[in-house]
N, C-alpha and C positions, 0 to 999 in steps of 0.2 A: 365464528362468523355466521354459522348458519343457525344458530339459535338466536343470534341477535337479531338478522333478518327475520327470522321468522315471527318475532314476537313485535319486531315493528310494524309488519304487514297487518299481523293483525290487530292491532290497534289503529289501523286505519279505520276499520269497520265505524269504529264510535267515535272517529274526531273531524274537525267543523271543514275538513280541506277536501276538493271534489267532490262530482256530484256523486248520490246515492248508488250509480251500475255503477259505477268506478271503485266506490271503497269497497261494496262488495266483491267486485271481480277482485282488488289487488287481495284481502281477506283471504278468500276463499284458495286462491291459487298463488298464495306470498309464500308459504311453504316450498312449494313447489319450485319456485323461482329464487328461493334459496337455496336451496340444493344444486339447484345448477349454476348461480354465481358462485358459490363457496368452490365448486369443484374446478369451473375454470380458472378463478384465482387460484387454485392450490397447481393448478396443469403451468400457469403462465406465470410463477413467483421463482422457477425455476432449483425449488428445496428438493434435495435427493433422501433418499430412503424411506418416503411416505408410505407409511400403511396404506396398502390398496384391501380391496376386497377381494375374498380369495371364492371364486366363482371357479367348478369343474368345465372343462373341456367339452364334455358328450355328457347326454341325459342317461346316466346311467345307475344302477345302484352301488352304495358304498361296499368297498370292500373285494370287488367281481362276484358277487354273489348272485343265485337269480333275482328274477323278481317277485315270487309268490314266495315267502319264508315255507321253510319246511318243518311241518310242526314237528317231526317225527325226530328231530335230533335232538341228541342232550339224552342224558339220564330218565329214565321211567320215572323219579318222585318229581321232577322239573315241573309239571304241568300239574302238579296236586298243590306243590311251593307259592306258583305263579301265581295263585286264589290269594292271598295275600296281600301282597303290591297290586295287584288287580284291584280291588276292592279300594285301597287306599286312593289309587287313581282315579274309579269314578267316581270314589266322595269327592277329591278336588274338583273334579269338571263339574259335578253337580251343583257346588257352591259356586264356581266361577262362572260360569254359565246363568245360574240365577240374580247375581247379583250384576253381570252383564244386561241381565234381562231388566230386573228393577231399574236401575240406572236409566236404562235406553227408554222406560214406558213409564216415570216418574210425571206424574200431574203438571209438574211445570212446564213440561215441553208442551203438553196441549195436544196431545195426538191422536187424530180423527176417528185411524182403525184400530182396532182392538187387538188388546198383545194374544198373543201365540205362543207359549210355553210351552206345550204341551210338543205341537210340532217343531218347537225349535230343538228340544231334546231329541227327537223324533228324528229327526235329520242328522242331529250333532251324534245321536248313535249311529247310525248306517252309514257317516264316512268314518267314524272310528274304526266299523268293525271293517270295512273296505280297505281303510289305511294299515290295519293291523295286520291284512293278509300280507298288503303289499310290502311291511317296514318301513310304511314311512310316518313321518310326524304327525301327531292327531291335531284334528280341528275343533278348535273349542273358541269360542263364544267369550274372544279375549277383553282385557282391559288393557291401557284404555282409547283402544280405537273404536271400538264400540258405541259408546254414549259421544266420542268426539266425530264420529259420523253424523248422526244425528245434527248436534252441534254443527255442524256444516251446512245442515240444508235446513238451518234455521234462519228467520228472518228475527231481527233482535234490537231492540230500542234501551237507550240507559232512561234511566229512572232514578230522582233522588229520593232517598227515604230517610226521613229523619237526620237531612245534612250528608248522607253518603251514599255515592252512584253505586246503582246496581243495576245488573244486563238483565234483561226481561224478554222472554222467550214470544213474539207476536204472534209464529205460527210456523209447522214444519212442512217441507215441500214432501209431503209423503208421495213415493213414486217407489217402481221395480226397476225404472231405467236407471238412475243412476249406481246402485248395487253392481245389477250385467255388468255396466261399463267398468267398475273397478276391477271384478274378476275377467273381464276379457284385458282390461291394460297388465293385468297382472300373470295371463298366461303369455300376453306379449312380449313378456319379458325374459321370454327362454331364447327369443331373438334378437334379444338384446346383451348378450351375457358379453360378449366385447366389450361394449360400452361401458357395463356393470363391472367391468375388473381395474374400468378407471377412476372409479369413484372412491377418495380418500376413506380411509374410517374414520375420521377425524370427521367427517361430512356427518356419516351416521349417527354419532356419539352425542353430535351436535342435535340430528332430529330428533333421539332420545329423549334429550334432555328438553327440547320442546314439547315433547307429546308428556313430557310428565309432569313438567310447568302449568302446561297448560290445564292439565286434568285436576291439579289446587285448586284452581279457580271456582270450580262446581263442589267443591269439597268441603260438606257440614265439618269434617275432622279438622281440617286445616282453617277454616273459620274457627273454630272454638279452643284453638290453639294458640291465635293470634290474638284472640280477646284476651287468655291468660295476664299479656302484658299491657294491655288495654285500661285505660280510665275508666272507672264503674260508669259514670255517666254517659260517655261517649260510645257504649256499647251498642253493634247496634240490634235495630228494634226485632229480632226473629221470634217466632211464635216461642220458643223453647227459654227467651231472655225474658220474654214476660209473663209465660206461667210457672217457670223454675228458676228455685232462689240460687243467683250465682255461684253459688259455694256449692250447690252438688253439680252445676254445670259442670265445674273446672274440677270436681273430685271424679266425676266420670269422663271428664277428659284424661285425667292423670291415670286411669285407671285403662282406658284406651292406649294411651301409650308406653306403658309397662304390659302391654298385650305383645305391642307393636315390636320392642325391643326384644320379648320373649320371641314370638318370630324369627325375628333376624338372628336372632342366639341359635337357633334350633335350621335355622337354612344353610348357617356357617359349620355348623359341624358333624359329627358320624351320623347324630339323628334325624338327617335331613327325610329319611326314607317315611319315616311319621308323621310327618310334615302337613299331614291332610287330617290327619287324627287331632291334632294342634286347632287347624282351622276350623273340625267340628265342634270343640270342646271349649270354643269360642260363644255360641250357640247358647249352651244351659249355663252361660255366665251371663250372657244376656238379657237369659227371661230371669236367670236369680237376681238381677242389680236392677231391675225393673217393677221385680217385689218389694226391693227392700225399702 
């Protein structure tokens, strides 16, 4: 329910029914609005043993542990070992992060100020190493709420081209206010942690599955997937269909997705921990099938 709603709100945005503040308000905040109808349907349908959300009592750390880790426990080679997985993890964040960054400052969006890489690492280091003191979760520069931010404070017109609608980016409300507000509703929500324990999983699973629906949509990989099964003619017109001949399109699609499978093989099993080694190594495949 809450990914149905959510995908019918936003498809208000581009269809011919109310005026203009209207489709973007229901757009913008259809998510939203589905989450809370899915959850008071699941409160007033009267089904027992729904997965709730399992939210702590008190702000405290796992385990009764303090709050500053103590580096001093564990074995003397422990912190010589830790150089290892350490290193593994900032290549992940580095990649994720950068490809956070491309996404979010990609020419289509049209974006006034100029990206910030440098301080966005910059920052994403000093809450790591902050969070690292304290044990808790690192903050990284995720997908894909990221570039679906952006996408929010986009204003957006469809456009046909060559017989098929396409969303075209007018112009982004570049601003610091709306950011704040996300992390201020979002520390708001240590006040809200009652409320938080009545919300189905079934509710979230649902947003999941919108936020990753939705992220298809901007996705060269999943266009060129969809063409595979596509009539040569009816393809459509992107820069890449008309200076490259189909056949190595869809041979570095294929070639993308025997990447992608390899992934998932290597997340599923013992060698999950190299897992970043994988996504480097992705890298000098791409500048080699670029020579070839």
């Amino acid at each position: 329910l809450t990914l149905q709603l959510g995908l019918w709100a936003l498809a208000v945005r581009t269809s011919p029914f109310l005026i203009k503040a209207m489709r973007e308000l229901t757009a913008d905040f259809g998510i939203a609005a589905a989450i809370t109808i899915s959850t008071l349907t699941a409160w007033g349908s009267g089904v027992e043993g729904l997965e709730m959300l399992a939210v702590s009592d008190r702000i405290e750390p796992a385990g009764g542990r303090a709050w500053l880790v103590d580096l001093t426990q564990g074995p003397t080679w422990l912190p010589a070992f830790a150089v290892v997985p350490a290193m593994l993890l900032t290549l992940l964040m580095y990649v994720e992060m950068s490809i956070s960054s491309l996404l979010v400052n990609k020419t289509e969006n049209k974006l006034i100020k100029g990206p910030a890489y440098h301080l966005n690492f910059l920052v994403m280091a000093l809450l790591v190493l902050v969070f690292s003191f304290l044990g808790l979760p690192f903050a990284t520069g995720s997908l894909p709420h990221s570039p679906q931010f952006v996408r929010a404070l986009s204003d957006v017109e469809e456009i046909s081209v060559a017989g098929q609608t396409k969303t075209r980016v007018l112009w982004v409300r570049e601003n610091r206010l709306a950011p704040l507000l996300v992390n201020v509703l979002i520390a708001l929500s240590l006040v809200m942690l009652p409320v938080l324990r009545e919300v189905p999983m079934a509710v979230l699973y649902g947003l999941f599955l919108f936020m990753g629906i939705t992220g298809l949509a901007t996705s060269q990989f999943w266009t060129r997937i969809k063409m595979i099964f596509m009539e040569p003619r009816l393809l459509p017109p992107t820069h890449y269909v008309r200076r490259v001949p189909i056949s190595r399109v869809h041979a570095f699609t294929g070639v993308q997705l025997c990447c992608l499978g390899v992934l998932l093989g290597v997340r599923a099993s013992p060698a999950a921990l190299f897992f970043p080694l994988f996504i480097a190594a992705l890298m000098p495949l791409r500048m080699t099938l670029a020579k070839g």
